[in-house]
N, C-alpha and C positions, 0 to 999 in steps of 0.2 A: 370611576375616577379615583385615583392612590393621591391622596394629598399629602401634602410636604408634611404633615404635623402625624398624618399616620406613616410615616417611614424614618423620622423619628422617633416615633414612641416603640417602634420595633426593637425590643428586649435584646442584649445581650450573651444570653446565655446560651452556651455551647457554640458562641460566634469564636471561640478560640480554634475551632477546628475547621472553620474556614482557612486561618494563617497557617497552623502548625500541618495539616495535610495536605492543602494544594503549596505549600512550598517542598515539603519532601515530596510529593509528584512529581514537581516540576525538577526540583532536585535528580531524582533519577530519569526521566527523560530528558530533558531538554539543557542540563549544565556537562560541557564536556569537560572529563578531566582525565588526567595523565597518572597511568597506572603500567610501570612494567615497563615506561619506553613507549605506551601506546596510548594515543588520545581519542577517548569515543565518550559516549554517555556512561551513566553509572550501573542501570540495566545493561549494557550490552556489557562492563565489564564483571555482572555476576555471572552473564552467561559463558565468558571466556573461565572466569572460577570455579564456575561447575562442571566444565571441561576437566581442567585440568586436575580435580580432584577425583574424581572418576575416569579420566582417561577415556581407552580405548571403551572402557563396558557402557558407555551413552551411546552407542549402536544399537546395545543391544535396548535399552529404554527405549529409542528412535523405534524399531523396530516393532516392540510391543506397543507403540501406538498405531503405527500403521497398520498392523495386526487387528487391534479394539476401532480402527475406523472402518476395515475391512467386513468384520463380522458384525457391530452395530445394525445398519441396513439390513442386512440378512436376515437377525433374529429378531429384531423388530417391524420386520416386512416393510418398510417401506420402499423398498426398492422396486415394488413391481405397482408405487402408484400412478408411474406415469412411465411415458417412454425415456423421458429427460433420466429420472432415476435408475432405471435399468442402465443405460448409457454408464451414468457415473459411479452406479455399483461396481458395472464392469473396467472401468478405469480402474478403480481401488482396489480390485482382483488383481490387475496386471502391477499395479503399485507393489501390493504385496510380495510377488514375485520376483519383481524387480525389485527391491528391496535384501529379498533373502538371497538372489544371487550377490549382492553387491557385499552383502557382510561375511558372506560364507565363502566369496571368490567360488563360483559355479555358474556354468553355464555358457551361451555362447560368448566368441569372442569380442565382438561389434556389444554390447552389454557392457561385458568387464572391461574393454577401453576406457582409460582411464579421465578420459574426455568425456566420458557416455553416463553409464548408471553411477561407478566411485565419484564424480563429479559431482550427479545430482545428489547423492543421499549426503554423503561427506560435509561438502561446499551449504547445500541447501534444507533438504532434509532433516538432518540433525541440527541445526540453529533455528529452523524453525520450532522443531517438536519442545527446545526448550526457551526459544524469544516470545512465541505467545501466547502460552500458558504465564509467564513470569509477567510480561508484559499486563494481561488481562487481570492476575490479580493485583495491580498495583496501579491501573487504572481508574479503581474507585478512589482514588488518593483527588483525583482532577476532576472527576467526572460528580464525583456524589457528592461534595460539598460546599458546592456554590461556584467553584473558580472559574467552571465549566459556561454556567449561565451569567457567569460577570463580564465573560469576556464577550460571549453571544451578544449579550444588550448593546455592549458596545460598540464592537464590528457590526452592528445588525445591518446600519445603512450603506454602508460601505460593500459588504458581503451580497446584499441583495441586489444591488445597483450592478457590482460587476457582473456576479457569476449566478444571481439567480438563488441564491443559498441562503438558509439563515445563518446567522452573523459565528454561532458555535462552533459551523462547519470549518472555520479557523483552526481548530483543534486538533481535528482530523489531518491538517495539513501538516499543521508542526509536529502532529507523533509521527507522520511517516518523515519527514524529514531529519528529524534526529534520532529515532528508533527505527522504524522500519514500515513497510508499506503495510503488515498483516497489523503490527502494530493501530495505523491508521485505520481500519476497516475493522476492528474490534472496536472502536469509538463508533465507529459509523452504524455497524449493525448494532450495535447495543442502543444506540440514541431513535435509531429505523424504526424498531422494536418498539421503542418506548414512546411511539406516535409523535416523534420531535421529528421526523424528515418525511416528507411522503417520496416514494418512488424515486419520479422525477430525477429530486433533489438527493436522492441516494445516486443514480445514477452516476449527475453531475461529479459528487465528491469521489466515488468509488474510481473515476476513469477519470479523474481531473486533477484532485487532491494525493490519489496513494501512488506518491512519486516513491522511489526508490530513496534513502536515509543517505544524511552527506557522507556517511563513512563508503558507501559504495560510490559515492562520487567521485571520491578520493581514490579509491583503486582504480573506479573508469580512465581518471586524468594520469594517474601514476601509470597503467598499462600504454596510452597514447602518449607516454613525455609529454604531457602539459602542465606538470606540477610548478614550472618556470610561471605560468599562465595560469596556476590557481584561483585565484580570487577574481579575476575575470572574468574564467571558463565558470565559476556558481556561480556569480552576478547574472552571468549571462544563459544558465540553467535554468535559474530560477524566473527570470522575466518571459524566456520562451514559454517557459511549461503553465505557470498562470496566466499569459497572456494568451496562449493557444486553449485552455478551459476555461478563458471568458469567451473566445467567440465559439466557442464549439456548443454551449450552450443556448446561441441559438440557432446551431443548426440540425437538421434532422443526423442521426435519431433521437437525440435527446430532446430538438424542444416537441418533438412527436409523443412523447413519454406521458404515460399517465400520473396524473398526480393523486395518489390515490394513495392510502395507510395504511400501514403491516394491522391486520384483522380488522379494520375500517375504526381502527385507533388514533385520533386528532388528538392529543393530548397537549396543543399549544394553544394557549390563554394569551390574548391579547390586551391591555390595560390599558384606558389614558393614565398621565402621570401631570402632576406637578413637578415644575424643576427642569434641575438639566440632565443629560442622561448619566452619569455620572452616581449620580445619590440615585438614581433609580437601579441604575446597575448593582451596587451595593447594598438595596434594599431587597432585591430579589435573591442575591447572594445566600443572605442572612434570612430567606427564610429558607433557602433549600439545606441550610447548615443546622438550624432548628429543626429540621424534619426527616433528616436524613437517618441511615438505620446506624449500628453501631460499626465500628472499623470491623471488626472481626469478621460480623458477618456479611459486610460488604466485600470482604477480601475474598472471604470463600464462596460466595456464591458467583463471584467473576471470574474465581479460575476455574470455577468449574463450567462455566459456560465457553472459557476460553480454551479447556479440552476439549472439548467438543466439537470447537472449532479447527482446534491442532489436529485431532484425529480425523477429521474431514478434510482438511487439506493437505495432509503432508503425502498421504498415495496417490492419490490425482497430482500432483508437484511430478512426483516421480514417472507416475506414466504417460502423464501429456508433455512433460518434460523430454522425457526419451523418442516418445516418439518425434516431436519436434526436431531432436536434434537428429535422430536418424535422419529426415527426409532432408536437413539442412548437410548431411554431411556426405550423404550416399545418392542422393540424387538431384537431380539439376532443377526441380518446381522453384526453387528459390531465383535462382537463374533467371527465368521465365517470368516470374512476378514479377523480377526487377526492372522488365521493361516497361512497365506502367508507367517509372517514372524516368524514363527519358525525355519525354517532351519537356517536364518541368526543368529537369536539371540541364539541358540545351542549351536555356532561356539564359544559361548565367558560364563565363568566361573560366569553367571548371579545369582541372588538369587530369582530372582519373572520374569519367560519368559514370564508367562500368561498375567500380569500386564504391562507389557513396551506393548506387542504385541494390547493391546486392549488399551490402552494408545495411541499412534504413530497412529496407527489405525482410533479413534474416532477426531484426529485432523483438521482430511478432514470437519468433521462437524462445527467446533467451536475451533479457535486453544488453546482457555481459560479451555476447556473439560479435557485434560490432567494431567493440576495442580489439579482439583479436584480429579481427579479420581487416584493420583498418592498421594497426598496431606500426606497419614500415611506410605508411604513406607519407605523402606530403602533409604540413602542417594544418593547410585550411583543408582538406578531406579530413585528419584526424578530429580537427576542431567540429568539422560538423557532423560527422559520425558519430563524437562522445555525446554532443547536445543533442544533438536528435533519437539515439538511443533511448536517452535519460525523460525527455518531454512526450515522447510517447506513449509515455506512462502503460499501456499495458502488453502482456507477452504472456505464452503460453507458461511456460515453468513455472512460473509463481504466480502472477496479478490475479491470473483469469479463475486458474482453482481455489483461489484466497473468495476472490468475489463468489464466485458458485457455491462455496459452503456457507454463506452469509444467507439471511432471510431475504434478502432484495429481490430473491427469483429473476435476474437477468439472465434472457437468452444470449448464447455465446455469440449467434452472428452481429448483434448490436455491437457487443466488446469488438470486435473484428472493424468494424462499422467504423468505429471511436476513433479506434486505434490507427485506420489506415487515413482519418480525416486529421488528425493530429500529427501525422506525420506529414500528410504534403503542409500545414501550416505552418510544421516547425520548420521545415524547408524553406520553404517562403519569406520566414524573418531570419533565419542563423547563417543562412548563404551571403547575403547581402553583406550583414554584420562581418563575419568571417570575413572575407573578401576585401572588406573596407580597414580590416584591423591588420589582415598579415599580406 
């Protein structure tokens, strides 16, 4: 039992780095400001800085990490410890490839389409290899000195009740919301890691939580003309996509998941308390702020874990990415899948079934697919094309090889699983909506 007189007498000292780094944390993710004509977070406008200070040769940086992800596995052998890693060695092989045709302009022409591989590396690719290595070391800013488990305390009941999560897993949602979803799953696998999630509850947040960042919301609304409908269409993103990973939580596969520890590491301490959660919240604050290691090398030892993660995903992005969009551009399986959801979409007074069905459909590929391919419809198919894109949360080119270089060890069919249960959900609530608004 933590009595009121001991969380009290809880010392002061180096409690200023509670204030002064989770406010620059939050500062660079989560405060948008206007720089250049362009409103985003303050991470995302270093990474437009580092662009344009370096130009064109951040290809070739892109390039050498895809490179150092490709040959890691190799020379470290683990690529032949399971069938799984053989598999995504050889993705990373094909990344690389694809990769050096895209920079060098080589190769065939279904590749160099400008839709295809310059798409992925350009568009994707490269803002990764430099959002979450930046991202990751400026993550200790939130995560290591208190802000992180201030906020846990206090979302705990709220967080567990809906979605099954503990309360921190708040956190995870807000960085991919204002920074980015690799962003989010750098919180997640570092806290997985650190025995604060079992499994499970990795799951949950990983295909729940790393929604895609508002500034690609804003391009989804801006490609479909619904920027009139801004504030709507994310009111109404964001109620779908939490509201579809609170029930998807208890449905299989997830509530099927084991709830088990990265190295059978429980590192969650439970306390009664005196008081209201409030001073408890700020007494656990203050002591992760006393105990925590120094900035510096809190900083480096996160980005170097967040290379590690950059050079793990950014070749797989690329090759599961590619092949994605080939199958979605050259042949009719997309087609075909999208008759699954005819019955459901029947059920409702639609004007284009074809289009929502291969729309929702081709999101598993590239969740950006949909606005194009939705882009001249009528307003309530664009409406629910963008929402249902976006709630889906997971898709081949980015979520899926973000989550597979994480420690979670998730088999892809689960993701697949998630994914196509999340979509008849979000169908189910944004049709109705849609319909009743336009």
């Amino acid at each position: 039992m933590v009595s009121r007189n001991e969380m009290r007498r809880e010392k002061g000292f180096k409690i200023w780095r509670f204030f002064v780094f989770s406010a620059l944390g939050l500062f660079l993710f989560f405060v948008p400001v206007t720089m250049s004509g362009t409103r985003s977070i303050m991470l995302d406008h270093i990474v437009t800085v580092i662009h344009s200070i370096f130009g064109e040769n951040i290809q070739y940086y892109t390039l050498a990490v895809v490179f150092a992800g490709t040959l890691i596995p190799i020379l470290t052998k683990t690529w032949k410890k399971s069938a799984f890693n053989i598999l995504f060695t050889i993705f990373k092989i094909l990344g690389l490839v694809i990769g050096v045709m895209a920079v060098f302009n080589i190769g065939p022409a279904f590749v160099l389409d400008e839709n295809m591989g310059p798409f992925l590396y350009y568009s994707l690719a490269i803002n990764l290899s430099l959002l979450i290595p930046l991202g990751g070391a400026a993550l200790g800013l939130i995560l290591g000195y208190g802000f992180l488990v201030f906020i846990g305390v206090l979302l705990e009941p709220v967080m567990r009740k809906l979605f099954k999560t503990p309360g921190r897993s708040a956190m995870d949602a807000m960085a991919s919301l204002v920074g980015s979803y690799s962003v989010g799953l750098l919180i997640t696998n570092r806290t997985y890691k650190e025995g604060l999630y079992n499994k499970k509850e990795g799951l949950i947040i990983a295909t729940g939580f790393s929604t895609v960042s508002v500034t690609i919301m804003v391009v989804v609304a801006r490609t479909l003309d619904l920027m009139d409908h801004w504030v709507l269409f994310f009111i109404i993103v964001i109620l779908v996509t939490f509201l579809v990973t609170a029930l998807t939580a208890y449905l299989p596969p997830i509530r099927n998941e084991k709830e088990i520890y990265f190295n059978d590491k429980n590192s969650i301490t439970e306390e009664d308390y005196e008081g209201n959660i409030l001073e408890y919240a700020w007494y656990k604050a203050k002591q992760q702020s006393h105990s925590a290691r120094p900035l510096r090398e809190d900083i480096w030892t996160n980005f170097l874990e967040a290379m590690k993660m950059t050079a793990s995903v950014v070749p797989s992005v690329l090759s599961i990415g590619l092949l994605g969009l080939i199958i979605a551009e050259y042949t009719d399986v997309i087609t075909w899948i999208s008759y699954v959801y005819y019955p459901l979409l029947y059920m409702f007074p639609l004007e284009n079934v074809p289009l929502i069905a291969e729309a929702v459909t081709i999101s598993i590929v590239e969740m950006f697919l949909p606005s194009l391919l939705a882009a001249e419809a009528d307003i309530v198919t664009r409406f629910i094309a963008g929402v249902t894109s976006i709630s889906a949360v997971v898709f081949l080119s980015g979520l899926v090889p973000a989550v597979l270089s994480t420690s979670l060890n998730l088999q892809v069919w689960k993701l697949i699983a998630v994914w196509f249960i999340r979509t008849v959900l979000s169908l189910l609530i944004v049709i109705p909506i849609a319909l009743l608004i336009f």
